[in-house]
C-alpha positions in Angstrom: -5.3 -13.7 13.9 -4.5 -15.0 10.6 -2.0 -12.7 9.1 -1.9 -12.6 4.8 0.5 -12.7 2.3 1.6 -9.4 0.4 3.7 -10.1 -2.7 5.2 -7.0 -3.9 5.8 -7.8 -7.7 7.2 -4.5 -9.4 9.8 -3.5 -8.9 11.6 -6.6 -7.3 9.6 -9.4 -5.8 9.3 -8.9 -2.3 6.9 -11.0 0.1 5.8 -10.0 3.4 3.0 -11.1 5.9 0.4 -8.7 7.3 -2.6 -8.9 9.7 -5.7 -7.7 9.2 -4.9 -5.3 11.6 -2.2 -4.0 10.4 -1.8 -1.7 7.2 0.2 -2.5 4.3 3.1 -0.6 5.5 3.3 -1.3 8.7 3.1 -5.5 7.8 6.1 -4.6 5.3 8.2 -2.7 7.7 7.7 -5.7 10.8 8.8 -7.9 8.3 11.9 -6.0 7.2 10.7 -5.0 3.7 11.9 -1.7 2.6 8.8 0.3 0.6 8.2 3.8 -0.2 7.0 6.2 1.7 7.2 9.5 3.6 4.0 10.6 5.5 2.4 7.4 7.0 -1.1 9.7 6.8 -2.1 9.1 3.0 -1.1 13.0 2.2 2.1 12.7 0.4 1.3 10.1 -2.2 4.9 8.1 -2.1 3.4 5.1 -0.9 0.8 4.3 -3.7 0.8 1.5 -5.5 -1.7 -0.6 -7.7 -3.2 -3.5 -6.2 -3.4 -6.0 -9.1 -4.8 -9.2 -6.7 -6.7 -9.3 -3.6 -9.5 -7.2 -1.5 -8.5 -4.5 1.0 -10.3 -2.0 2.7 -8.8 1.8 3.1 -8.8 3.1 6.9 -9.1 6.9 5.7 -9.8 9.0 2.7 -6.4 10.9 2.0 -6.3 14.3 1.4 -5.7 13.6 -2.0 -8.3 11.1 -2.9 -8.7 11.3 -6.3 -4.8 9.6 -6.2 -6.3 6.7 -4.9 -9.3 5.4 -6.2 -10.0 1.6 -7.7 -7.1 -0.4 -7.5 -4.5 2.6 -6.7 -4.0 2.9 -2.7 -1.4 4.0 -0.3 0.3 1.3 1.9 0.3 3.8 4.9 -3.7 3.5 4.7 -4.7 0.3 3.4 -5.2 -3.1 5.4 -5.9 -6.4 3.4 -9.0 -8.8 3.5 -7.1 -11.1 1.4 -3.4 -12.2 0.1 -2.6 -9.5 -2.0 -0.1 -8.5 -5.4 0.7 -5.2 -5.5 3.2 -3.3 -7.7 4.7 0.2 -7.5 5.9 0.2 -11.0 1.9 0.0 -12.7 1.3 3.5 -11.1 3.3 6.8 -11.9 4.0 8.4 -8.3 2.5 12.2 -8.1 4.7 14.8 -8.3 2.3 17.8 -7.6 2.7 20.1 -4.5 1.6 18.2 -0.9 -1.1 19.5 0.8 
């Protein structure tokens, strides 16, 4: 299985490979890359990110879905299609209450 490329470019450039079948965070964490996170489910909102290149498909709606919509998604719930840019600094993190 051909795995992609996932360039992290805010806010250090980081680049890490990642199957199809693998999401976004779990590619970055086989390959050693340190990201942001906390639930792995999509509910607590540290892992989201803007995707500024590349298709990807999201595995589940998170509980809070209107956090990720068009190019904003979570790494714990997002697996690419494509070679991918993504940055953490394009995208204030939410700081409501968790669900």
């Amino acid at each position: 299985m051909r795995a992609f490329t996932v360039t992290i470019l805010q806010p250090e450039v980081k680049i890490f490979s990642c199957r199809p079948d693998q999401t976004l965070l779990d590619g970055a964490l086989q390959s050693g890359i340190t990201v942001p996170y906390g639930c792995g489910a999509g509910k607590c909102t540290r892992c989201r990110c803007r995707v500024v290149q590349g298709e990807f498909i999201r595995l589940n709606t998170p509980v809070n879905a209107k956090f990720a919509r068009g190019d904003i998604v979570f790494v714990c719930c997002t697996r690419p299609l494509t070679d991918m840019l993504i940055s953490y600094s394009d995208t204030q993190p939410y700081t409501g209450p968790s669900l």
